[in-house]
C-alpha positions as CSV (number, residue, x, y, z in Angstrom):
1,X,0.0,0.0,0.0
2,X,1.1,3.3,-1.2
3,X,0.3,6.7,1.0
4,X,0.9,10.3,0.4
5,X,-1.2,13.2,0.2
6,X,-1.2,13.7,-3.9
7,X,0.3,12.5,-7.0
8,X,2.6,13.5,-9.5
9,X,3.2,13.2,-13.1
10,X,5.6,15.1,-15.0
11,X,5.5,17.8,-12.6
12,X,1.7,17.8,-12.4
13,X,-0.9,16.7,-10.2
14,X,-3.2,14.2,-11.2
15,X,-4.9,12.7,-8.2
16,X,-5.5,14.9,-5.0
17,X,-7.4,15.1,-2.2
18,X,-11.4,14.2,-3.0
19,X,-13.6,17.4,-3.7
20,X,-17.1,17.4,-3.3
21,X,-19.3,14.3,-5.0
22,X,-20.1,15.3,-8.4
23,X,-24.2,14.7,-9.0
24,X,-25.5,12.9,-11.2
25,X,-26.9,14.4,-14.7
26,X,-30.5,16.2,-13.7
27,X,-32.5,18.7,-14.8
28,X,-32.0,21.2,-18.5
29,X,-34.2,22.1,-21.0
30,X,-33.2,18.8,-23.4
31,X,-32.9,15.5,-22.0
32,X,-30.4,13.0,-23.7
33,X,-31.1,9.6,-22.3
34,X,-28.2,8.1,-23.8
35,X,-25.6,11.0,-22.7
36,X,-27.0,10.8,-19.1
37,X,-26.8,6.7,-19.1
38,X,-23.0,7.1,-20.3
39,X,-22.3,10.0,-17.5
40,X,-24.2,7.7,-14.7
41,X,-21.9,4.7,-16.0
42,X,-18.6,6.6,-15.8
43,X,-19.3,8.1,-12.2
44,X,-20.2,4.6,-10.9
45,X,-16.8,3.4,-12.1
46,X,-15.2,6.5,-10.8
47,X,-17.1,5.9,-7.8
48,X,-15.8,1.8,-7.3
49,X,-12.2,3.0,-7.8
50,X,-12.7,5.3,-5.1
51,X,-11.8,8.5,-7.3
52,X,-14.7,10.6,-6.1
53,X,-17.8,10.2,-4.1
C-alpha cells in the first residue's frame, strides 16, 4: 500500500485530495437519455475505484 497526500506526473498533479461528489446528470431544457446513461456509468466506475464520491 502506497500513502501520500497527492500524485505527480511530470510535474503535475493528477490525483489529489477528493472534492465534493459530483451529481448525477439532472435537470436542463433537453434530456439526452443516452448521454446521461453514459455520465451515470462513468461516475459509478469512478465511484468503485474510489476516485470521487
Amino acid at each position: 500500500m502506497v500513502r501520500g497526500a497527492r500524485l505527480m506526473v511530470g510535474g503535475r498533479q493528477v490525483v489529489g485530495e477528493r472534492g465534493a461528489p459530483v451529481p448525477a446528470p439532472a435537470g436542463g431544457a433537453m434530456v439526452d437519455a443516452e448521454a446521461r446513461a453514459t455520465l451515470a456509468a462513468v461516475l459509478d466506475r469512478l465511484r468503485a475505484q474510489g476516485l470521487t464520491n
